[in-house]
C-alpha positions in Angstrom: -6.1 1.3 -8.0 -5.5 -2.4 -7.1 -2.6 -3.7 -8.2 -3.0 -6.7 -10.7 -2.2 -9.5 -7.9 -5.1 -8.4 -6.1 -7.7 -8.7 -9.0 -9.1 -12.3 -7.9 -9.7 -10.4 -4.7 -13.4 -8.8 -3.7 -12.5 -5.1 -3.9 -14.1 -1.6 -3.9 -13.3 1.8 -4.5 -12.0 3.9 -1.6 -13.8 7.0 0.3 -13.3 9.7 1.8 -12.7 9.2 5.5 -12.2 5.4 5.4 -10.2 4.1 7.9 -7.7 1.0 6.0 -5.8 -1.1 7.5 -3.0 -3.2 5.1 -3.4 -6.8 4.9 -1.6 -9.8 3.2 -4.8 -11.1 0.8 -2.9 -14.3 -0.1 -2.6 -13.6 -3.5 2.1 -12.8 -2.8 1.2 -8.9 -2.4 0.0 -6.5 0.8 -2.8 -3.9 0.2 -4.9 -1.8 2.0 -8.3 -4.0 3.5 -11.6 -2.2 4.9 -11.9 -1.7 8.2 -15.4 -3.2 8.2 -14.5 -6.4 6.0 -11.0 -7.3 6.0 -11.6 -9.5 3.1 -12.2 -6.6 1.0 -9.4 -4.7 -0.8 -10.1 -1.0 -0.9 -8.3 0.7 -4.5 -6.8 4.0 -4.1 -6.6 6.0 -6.9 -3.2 7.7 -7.8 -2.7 11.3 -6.4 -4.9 10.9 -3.1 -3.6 11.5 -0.1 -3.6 9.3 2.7 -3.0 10.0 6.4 -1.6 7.5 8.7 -2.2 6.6 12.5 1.6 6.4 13.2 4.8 6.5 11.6 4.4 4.3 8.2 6.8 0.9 8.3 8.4 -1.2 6.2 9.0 -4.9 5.9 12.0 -5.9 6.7 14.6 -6.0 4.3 18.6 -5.9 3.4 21.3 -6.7 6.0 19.2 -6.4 9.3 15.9 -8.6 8.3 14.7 -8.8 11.5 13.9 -4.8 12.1 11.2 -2.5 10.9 12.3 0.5 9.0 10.5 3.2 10.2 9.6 6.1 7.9 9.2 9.2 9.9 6.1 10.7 8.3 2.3 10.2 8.7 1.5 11.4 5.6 1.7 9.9 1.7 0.5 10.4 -2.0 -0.4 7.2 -3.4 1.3 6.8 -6.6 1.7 3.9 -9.4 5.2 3.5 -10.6 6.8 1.1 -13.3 3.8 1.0 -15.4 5.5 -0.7 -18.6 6.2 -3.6 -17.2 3.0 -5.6 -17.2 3.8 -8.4 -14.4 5.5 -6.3 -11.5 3.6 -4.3 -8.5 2.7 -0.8 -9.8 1.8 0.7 -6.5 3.5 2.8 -4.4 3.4 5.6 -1.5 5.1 8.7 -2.9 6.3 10.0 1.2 8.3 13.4 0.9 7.9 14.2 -3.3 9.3 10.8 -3.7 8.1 7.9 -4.9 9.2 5.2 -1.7 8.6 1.6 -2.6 5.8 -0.8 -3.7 3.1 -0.4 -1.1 2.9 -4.6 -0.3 6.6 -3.5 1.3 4.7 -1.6 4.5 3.3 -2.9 7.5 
């Protein structure tokens, strides 16, 4: 779904076979834009399965700030984590069983 930061954002539902892109909307989060209208946030719902073009990447973080982490898979399951707490990003990309990180962290 779209996370609650992205709510005063035009959104739709995702397809099968769209192509996203991810996209800062503004709004302090990053989430996945249409290919035809980047103004648009697409929602993914939890459980699908999302293929990627290339190696996903992170934002950079921690000691080195200035480098990408990459994540060596093309693959994902979109997942929502940390549902209890009302006011904090719920979506994630589950890479490898395992939940990785809010999905405003990649690139």
């Amino acid at each position: 779904m779209c996370d609650y930061s992205l709510h005063s954002v035009k959104s739709r539902r995702a397809k099968i076979g769209d192509k996203l892109t991810t996209r800062d909307f503004g709004t302090g989060t990053r989430g996945f834009a249409a290919s035809e209208d980047v103004n648009v946030a697409v929602c993914v719902l939890p459980g699908t399965e999302l293929s990627f073009s290339q190696e996903v990447t992170c934002l950079p973080t921690g000691l080195i700030p200035w480098r990408d982490k990459v994540i060596e898979h093309k693959t994902a399951i979109f997942r929502q984590i940390h549902r209890e707490t009302i006011a904090a990003h719920h979506d994630a990309l589950g890479i490898s069983g395992r939940p990785h990180g809010a999905s405003d962290n990649t690139g």
